[in-house]
C-alpha positions in Angstrom: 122.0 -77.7 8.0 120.4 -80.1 10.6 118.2 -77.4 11.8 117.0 -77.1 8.7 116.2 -80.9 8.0 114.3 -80.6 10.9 112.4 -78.0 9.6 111.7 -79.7 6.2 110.7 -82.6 8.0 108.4 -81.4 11.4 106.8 -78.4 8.6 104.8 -78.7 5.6 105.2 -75.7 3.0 102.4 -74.2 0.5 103.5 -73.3 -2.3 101.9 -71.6 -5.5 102.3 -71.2 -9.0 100.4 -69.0 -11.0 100.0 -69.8 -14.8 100.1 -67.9 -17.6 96.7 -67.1 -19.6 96.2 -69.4 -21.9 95.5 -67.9 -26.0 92.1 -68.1 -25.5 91.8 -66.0 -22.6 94.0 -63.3 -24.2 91.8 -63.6 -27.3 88.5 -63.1 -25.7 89.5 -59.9 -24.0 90.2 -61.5 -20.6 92.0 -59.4 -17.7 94.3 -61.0 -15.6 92.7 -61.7 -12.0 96.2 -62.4 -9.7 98.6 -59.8 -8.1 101.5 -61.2 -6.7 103.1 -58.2 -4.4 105.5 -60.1 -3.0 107.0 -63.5 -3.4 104.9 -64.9 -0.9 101.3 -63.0 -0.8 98.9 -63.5 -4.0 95.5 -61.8 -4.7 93.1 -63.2 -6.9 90.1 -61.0 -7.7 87.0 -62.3 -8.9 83.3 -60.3 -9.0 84.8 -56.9 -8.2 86.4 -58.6 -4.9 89.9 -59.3 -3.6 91.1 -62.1 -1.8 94.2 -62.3 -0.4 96.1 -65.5 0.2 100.2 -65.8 2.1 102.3 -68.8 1.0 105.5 -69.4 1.5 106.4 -69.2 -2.2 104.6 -67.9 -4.7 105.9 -68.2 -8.6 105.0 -66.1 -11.1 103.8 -66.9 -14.3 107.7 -66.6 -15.5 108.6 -69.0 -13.8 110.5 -71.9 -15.1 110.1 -75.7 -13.7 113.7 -76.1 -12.3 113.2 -73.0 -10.2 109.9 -74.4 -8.7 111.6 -78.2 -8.7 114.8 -77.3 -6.9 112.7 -75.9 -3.8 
């Protein structure tokens, strides 16, 4: 456990949270622009391009605010 205070305290984590699309964006035909392949990569693609980011969490769009708070 102390190791890993130290950790928490000498590091600073990313983390990302991908919402869902909102009622408008479904309704005007829009495609969803992030891949999440694993639980810490994310893609976003925008003008026929990908960009890949690396976090050290990423939640998905089903992803409920206790799981995000308790990290």
């Amino acid at each position: 456990m102390g190791a890993q205070v130290q950790e928490l305290k000498g590091n600073i984590r990313v983390f990302c949270r991908v919402r869902p699309m909102s009622g408008s964006e479904k309704g005007a035909g829009k495609s969803v622009a992030v891949m999440t392949p694993t639980d810490m990569d994310l893609s976003l693609t925008a003008a026929g391009k990908i960009t890949p980011y690396h976090f050290d969490k990423v939640f998905g769009t089903d992803s409920t605010q206790d799981q995000v708070c308790l990290l």
